[in-house]
Backbone as CSV, one residue per row, in Angstrom:
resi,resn,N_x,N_y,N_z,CA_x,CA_y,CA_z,C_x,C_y,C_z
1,UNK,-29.562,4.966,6.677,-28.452,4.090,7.024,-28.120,3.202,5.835
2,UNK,-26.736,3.137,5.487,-26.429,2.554,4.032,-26.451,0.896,4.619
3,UNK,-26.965,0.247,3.293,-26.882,-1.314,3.566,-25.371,-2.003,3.403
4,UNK,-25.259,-2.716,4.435,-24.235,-3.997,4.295,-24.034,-4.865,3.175
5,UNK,-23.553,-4.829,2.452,-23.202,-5.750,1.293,-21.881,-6.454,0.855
6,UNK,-22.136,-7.739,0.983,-20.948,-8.429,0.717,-21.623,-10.101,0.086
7,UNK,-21.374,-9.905,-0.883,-21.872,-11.051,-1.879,-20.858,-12.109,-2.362
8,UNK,-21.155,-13.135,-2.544,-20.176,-14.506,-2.914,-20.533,-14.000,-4.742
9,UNK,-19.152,-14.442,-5.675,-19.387,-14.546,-7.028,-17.880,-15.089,-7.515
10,UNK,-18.231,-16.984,-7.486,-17.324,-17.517,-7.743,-16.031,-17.341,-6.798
11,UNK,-14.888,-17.309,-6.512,-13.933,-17.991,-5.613,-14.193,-16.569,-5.048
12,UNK,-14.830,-15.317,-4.822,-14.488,-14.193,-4.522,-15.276,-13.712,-3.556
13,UNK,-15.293,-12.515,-2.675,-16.064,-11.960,-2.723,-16.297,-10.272,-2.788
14,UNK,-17.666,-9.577,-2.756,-17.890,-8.578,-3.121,-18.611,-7.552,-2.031
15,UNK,-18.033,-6.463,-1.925,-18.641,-5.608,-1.298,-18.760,-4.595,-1.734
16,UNK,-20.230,-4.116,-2.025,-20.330,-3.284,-3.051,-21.130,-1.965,-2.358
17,UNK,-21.072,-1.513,-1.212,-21.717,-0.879,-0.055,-21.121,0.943,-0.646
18,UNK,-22.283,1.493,-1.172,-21.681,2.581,-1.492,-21.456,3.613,-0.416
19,UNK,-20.990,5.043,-1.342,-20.327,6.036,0.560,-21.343,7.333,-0.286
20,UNK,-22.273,7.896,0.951,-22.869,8.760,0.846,-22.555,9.989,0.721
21,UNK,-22.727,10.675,0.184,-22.109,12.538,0.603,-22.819,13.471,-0.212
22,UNK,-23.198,14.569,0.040,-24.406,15.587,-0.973,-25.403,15.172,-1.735
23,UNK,-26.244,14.144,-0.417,-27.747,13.999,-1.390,-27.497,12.854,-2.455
24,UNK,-26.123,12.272,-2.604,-25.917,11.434,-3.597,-25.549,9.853,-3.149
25,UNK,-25.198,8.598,-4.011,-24.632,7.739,-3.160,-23.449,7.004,-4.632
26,UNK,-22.717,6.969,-4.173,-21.062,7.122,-4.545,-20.824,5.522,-5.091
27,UNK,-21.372,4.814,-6.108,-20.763,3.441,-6.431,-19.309,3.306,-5.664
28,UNK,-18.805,2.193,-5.484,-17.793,1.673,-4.980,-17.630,-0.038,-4.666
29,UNK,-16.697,-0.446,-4.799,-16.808,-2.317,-4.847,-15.097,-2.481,-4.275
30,UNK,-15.032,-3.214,-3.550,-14.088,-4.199,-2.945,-13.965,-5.438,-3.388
31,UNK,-13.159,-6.093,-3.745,-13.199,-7.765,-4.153,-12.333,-8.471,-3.122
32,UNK,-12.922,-9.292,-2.622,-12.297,-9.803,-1.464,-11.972,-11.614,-1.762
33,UNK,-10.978,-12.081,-1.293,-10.784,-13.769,-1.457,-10.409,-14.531,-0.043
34,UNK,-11.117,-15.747,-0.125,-11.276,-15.877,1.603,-9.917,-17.059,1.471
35,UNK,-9.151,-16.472,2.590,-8.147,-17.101,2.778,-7.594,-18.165,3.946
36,UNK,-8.382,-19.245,3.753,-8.298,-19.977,5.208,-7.145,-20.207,6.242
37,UNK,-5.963,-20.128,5.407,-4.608,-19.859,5.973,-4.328,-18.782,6.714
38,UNK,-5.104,-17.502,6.164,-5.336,-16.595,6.757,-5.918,-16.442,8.156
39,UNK,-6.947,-17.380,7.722,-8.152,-17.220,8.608,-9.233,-15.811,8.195
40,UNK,-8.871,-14.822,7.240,-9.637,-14.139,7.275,-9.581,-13.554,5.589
41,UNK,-10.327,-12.758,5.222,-11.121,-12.399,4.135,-10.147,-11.777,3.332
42,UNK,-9.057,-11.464,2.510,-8.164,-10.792,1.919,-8.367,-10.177,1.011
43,UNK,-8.319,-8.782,0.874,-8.828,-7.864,-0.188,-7.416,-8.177,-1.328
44,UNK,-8.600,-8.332,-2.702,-7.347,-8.263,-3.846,-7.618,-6.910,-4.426
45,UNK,-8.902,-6.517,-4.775,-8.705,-4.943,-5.537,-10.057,-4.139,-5.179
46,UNK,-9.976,-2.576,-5.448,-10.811,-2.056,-4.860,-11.130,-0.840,-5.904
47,UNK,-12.325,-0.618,-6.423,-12.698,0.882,-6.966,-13.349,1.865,-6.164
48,UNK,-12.844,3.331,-5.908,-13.587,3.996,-5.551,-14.015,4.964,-6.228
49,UNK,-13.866,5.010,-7.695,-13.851,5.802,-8.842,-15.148,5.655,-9.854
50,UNK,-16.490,5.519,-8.936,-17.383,4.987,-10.297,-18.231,5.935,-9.782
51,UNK,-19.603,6.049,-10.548,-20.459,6.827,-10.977,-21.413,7.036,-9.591
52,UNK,-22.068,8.094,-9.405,-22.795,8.075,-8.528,-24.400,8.485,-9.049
53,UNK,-25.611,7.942,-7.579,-26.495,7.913,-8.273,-27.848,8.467,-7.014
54,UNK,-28.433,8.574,-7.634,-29.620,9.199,-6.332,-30.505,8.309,-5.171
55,UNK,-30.126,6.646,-5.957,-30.777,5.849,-5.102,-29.607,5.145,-4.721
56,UNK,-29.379,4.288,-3.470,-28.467,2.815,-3.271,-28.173,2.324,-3.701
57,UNK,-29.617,1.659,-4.072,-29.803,0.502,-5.044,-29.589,0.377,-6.816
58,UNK,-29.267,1.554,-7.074,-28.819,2.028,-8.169,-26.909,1.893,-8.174
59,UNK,-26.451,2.124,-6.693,-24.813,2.510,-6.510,-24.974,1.032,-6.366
60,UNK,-24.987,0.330,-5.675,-24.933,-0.961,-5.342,-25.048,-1.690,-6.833
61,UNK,-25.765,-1.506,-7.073,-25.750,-2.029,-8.677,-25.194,-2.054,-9.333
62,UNK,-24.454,-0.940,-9.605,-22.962,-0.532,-10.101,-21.848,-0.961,-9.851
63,UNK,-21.521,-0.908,-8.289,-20.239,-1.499,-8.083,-20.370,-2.770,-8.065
64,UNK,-21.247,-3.753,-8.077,-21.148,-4.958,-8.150,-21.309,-5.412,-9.355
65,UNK,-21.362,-4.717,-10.196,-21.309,-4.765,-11.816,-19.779,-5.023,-12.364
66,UNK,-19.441,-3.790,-11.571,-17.675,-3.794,-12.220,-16.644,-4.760,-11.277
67,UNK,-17.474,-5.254,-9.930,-16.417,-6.485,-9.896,-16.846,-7.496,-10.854
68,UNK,-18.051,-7.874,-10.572,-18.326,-8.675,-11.121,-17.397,-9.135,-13.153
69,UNK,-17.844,-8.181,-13.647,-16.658,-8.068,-15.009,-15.270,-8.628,-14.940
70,UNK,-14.926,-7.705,-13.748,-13.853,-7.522,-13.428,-13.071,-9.347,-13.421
71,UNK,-14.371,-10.025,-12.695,-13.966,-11.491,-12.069,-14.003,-12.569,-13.236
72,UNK,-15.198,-12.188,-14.086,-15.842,-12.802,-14.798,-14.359,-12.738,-16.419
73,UNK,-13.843,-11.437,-16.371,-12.837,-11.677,-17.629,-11.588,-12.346,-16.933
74,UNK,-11.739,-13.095,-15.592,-10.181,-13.602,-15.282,-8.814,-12.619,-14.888
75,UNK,-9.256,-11.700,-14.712,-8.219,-10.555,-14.470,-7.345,-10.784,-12.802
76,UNK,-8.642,-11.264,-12.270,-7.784,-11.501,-10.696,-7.501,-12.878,-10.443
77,UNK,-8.007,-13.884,-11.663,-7.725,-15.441,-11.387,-5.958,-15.491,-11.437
78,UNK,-5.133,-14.292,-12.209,-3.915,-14.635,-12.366,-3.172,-14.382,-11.039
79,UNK,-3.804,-13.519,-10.113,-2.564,-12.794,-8.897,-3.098,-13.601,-8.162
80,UNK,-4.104,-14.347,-8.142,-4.752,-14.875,-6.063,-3.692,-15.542,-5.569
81,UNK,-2.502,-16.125,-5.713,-2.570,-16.748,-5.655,-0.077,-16.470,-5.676
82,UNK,-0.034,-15.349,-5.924,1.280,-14.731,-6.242,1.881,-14.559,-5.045
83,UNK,3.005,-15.210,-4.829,3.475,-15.446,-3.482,4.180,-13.968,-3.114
84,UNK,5.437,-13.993,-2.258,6.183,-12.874,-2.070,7.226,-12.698,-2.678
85,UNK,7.573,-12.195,-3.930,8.442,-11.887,-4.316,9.928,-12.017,-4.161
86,UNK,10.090,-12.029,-2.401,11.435,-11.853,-2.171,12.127,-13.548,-2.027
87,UNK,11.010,-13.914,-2.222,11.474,-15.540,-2.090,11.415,-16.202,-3.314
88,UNK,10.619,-15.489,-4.530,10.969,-15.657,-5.551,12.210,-15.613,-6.439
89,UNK,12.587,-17.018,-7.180,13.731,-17.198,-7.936,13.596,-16.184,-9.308
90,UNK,12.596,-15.281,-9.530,12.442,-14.145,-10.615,12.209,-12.506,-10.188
91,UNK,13.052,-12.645,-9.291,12.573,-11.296,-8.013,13.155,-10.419,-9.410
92,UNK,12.024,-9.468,-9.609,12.290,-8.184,-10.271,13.531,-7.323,-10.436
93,UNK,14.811,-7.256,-11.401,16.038,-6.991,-11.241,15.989,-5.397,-10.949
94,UNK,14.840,-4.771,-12.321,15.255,-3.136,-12.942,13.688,-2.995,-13.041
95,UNK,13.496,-1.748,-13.400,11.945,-1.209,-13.888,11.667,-1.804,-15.305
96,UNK,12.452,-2.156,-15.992,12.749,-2.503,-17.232,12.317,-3.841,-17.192
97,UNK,12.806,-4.546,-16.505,12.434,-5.997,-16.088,10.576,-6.011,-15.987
98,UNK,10.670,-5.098,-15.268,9.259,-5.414,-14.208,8.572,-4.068,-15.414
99,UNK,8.725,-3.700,-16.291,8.073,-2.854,-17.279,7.381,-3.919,-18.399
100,UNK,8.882,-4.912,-18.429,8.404,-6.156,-19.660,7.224,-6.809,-19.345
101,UNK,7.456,-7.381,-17.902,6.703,-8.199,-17.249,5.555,-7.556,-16.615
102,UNK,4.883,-6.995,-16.051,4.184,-5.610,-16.236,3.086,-5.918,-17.586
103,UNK,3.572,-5.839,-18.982,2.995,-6.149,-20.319,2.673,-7.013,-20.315
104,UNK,3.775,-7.863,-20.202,3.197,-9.635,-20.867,1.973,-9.832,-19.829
105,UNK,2.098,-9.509,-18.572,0.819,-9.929,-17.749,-0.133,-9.518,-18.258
106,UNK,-0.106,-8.086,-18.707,-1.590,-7.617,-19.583,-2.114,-7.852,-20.376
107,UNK,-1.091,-8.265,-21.595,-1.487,-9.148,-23.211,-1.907,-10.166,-22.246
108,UNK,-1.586,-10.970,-21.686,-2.257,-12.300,-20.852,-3.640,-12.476,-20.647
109,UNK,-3.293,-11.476,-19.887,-5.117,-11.179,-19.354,-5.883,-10.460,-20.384
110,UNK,-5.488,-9.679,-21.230,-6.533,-9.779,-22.107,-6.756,-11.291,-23.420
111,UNK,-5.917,-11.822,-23.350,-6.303,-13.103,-23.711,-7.185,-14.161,-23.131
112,UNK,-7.613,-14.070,-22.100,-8.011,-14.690,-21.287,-9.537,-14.336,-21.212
113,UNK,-9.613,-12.710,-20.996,-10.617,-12.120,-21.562,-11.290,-12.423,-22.601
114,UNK,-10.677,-12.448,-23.606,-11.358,-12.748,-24.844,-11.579,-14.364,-25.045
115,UNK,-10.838,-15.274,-24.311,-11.335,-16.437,-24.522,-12.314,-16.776,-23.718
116,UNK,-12.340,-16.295,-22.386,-13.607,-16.567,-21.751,-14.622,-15.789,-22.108
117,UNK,-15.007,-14.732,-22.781,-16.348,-14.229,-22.557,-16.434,-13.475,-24.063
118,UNK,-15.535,-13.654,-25.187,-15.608,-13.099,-26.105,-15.406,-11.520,-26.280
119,UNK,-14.711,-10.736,-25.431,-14.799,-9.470,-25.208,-13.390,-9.074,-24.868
120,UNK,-12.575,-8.356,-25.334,-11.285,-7.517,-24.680,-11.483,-7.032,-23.630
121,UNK,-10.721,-7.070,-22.455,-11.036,-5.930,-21.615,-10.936,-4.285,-21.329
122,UNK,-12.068,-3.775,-20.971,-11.935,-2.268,-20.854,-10.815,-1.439,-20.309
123,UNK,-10.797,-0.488,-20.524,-9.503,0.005,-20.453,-9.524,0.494,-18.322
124,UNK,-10.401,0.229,-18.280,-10.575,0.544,-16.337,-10.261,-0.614,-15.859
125,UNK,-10.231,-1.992,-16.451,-10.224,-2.698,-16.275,-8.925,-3.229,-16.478
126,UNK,-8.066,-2.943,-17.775,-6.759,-2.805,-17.983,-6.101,-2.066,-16.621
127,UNK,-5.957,-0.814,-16.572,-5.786,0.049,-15.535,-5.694,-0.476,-14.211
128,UNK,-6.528,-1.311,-13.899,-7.262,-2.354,-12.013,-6.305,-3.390,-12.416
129,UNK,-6.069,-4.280,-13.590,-4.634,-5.378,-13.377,-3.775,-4.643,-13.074
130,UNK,-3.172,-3.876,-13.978,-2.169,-3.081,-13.813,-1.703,-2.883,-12.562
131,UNK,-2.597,-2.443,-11.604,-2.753,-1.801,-10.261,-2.569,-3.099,-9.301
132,UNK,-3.594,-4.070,-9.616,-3.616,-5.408,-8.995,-2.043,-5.935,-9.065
133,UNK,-1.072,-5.882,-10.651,0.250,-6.803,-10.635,1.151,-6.145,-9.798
134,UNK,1.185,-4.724,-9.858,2.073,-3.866,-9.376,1.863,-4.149,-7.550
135,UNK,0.626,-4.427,-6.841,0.775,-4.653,-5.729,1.401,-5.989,-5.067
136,UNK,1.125,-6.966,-6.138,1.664,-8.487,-6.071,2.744,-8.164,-6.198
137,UNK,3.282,-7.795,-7.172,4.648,-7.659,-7.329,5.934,-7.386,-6.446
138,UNK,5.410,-5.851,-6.071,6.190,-4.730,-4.989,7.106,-4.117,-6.442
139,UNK,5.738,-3.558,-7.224,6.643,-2.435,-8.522,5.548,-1.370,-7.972
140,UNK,6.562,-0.407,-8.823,5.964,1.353,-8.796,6.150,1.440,-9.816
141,UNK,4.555,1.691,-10.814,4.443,2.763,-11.355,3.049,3.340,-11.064
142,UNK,3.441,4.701,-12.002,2.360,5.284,-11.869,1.217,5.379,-12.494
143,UNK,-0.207,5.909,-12.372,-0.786,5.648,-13.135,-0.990,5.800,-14.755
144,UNK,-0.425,7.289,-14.900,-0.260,7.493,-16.129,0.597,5.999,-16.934
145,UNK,2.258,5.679,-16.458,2.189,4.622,-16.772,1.531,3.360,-16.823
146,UNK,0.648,3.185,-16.156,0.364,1.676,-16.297,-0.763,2.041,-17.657
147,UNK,-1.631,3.522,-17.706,-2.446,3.284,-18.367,-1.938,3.420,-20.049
148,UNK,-0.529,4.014,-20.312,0.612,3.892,-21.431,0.382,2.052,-21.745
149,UNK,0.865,1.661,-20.612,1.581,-0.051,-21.000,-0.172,-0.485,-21.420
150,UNK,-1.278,-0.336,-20.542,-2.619,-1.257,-20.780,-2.483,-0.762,-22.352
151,UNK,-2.713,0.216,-22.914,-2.679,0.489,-24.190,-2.292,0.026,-24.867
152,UNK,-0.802,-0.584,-24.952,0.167,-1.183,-26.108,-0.517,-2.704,-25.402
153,UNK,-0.603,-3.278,-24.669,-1.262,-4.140,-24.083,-2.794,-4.631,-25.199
154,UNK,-3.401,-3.770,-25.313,-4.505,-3.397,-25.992,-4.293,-3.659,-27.226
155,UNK,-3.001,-3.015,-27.706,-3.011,-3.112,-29.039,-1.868,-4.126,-30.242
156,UNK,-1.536,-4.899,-28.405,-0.434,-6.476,-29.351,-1.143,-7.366,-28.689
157,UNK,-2.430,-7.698,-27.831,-3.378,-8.744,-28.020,-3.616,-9.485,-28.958
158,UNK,-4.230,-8.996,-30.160,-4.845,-9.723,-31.345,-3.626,-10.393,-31.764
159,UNK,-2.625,-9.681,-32.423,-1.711,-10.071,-32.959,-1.092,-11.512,-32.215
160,UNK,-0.516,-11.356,-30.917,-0.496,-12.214,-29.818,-1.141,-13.531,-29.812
161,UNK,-2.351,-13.510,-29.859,-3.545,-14.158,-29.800,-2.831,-15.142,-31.099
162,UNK,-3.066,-14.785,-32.362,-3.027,-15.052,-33.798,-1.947,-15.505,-33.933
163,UNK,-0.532,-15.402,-33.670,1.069,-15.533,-33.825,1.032,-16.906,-32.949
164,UNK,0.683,-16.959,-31.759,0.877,-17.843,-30.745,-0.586,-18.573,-30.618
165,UNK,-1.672,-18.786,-31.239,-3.104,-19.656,-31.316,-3.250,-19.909,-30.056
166,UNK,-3.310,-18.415,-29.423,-4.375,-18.550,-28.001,-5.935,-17.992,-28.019
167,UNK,-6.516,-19.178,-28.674,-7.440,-18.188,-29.181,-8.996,-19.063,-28.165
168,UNK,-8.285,-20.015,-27.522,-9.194,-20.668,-26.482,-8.738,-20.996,-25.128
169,UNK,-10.046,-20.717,-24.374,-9.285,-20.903,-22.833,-8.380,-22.058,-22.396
170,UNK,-8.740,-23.248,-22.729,-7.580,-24.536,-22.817,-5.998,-24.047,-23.578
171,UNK,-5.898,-23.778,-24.340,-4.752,-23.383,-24.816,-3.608,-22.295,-23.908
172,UNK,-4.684,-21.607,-23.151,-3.997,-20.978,-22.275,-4.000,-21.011,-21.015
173,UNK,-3.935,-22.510,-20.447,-3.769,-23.361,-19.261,-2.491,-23.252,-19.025
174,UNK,-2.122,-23.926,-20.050,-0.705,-24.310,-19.613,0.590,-22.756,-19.596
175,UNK,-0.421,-22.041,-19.690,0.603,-20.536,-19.494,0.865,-20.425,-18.248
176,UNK,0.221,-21.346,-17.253,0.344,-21.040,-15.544,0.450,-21.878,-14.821
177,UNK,0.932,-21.767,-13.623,1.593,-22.635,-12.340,0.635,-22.301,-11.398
178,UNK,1.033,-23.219,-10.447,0.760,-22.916,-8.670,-0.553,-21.712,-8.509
179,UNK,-1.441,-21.944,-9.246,-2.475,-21.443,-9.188,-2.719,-20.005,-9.890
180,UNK,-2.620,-19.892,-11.274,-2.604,-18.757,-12.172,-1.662,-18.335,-11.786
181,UNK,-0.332,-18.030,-11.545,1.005,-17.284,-12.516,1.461,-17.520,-13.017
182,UNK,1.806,-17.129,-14.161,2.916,-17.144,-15.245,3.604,-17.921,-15.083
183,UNK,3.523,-19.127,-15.791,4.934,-20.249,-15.646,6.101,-19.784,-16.914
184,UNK,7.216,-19.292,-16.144,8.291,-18.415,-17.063,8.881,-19.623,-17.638
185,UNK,8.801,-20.591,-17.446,9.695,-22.124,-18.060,8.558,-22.207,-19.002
186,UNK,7.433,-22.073,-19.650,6.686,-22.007,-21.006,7.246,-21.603,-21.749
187,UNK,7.954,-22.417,-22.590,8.259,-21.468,-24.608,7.609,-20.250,-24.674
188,UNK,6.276,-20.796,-24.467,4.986,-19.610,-24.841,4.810,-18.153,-23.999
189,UNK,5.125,-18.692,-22.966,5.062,-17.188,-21.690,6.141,-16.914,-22.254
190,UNK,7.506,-17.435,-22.377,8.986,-16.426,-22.343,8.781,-16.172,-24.082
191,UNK,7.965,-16.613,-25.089,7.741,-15.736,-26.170,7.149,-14.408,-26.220
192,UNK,5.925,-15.032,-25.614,4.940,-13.793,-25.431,6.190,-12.083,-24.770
193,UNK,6.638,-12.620,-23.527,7.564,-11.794,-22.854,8.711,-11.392,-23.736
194,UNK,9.367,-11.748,-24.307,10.009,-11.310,-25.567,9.532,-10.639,-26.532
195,UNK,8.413,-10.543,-26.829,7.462,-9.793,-27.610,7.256,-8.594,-26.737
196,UNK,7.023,-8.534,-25.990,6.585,-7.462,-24.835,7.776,-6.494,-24.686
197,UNK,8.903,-6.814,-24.550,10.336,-6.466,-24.222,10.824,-5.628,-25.679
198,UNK,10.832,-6.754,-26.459,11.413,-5.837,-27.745,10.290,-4.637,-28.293
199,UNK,9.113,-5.016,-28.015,8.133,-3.812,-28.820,8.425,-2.459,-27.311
200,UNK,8.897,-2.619,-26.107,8.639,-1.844,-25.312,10.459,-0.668,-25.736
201,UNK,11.118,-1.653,-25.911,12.503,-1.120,-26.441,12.868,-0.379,-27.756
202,UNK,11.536,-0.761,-28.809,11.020,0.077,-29.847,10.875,1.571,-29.589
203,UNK,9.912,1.092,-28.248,8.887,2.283,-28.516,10.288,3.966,-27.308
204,UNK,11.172,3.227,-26.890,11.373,4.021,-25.891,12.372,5.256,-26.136
């Protein structure tokens, strides 16, 4: 009988309860945020794509590894918190729109990454925002795209970082509102996003 697992780690939580099938046991993690308004537990992102292993306690180990990362580079501190769109005064016009914006969220978060823990984030990890903005949002793409954009994402970070001296977590406070999103009235966010836009109009 597989164990129950659901662990507190910082504003979140984790359920890292793997799924059995051929003798094996299947890593897997849920990240959950407790929503008192709710009244109940609200899933923000979920892997069912990780490694499997011959013991539990080995899968369990795993998936609570990759939330854990996951929490620890700030990747889900930006959406908890992203209202509904349709009441939003920046409701998504075109794919183009929400392609720009889409990026700039990713250069973001990997800034954030690297100021909290000294590390870029992995590209599965790129891939899970991606997945995470697109559900906040109410955008479609697909995966192949999002894992295109994490890439260029990947690779106008530094530059980003260096052009605009976000090179510490204080500095990139004031990039956000109403509880980590993007405050689009920042010089700095609607630079960054201009950067995002013209290199995406380059490339197309």
């Amino acid at each position: 009988m597989l164990t129950t697992m659901r662990s507190a780690h910082g504003n979140f939580l984790i359920d890292a309860v793997p799924c059995f099938s051929i003798g094996r046991f299947f890593a897997q993690a849920r990240v959950f945020q407790s929503r008192a308004t709710a009244g109940q537990d609200i899933e923000i992102c979920a892997s069912f794509d990780l490694p499997d292993f011959g013991t539990e306690a080995e899968a369990i180990s795993c998936g609570k590894a990759w939330a854990v990362a996951l929490i620890d580079r700030g990747v889900l501190d930006i959406v908890i918190d992203k209202p509904n769109l349709a009441q939003d005064e920046r409701a998504l016009k075109s794919n183009d729109d929400a392609r720009a914006e889409l990026l700039c969220y990713l250069v973001v978060a990997q800034l954030v990454a690297m100021a909290r823990t000294g590390e870029w984030l992995r590209t599965d990890h790129l891939v899970e925002s991606g997945r995470i903005w697109c559900k906040a949002n109410g955008a479609h793409f697909d995966w192949q795209e999002r894992i295109a954009l994490g890439q260029i994402a990947a690779e106008m970070a530094p530059q980003v970082m260096e052009t605009f001296g976000l090179t510490r977590e204080r500095s990139l406070v004031p990039l956000f509102r109403d509880g980590w999103m993007l405050d689009y009235a920042s010089p700095v966010v609607c630079g960054i996003h201009e950067v995002c836009r013209v290199r995406l109009e380059r490339s197309a």
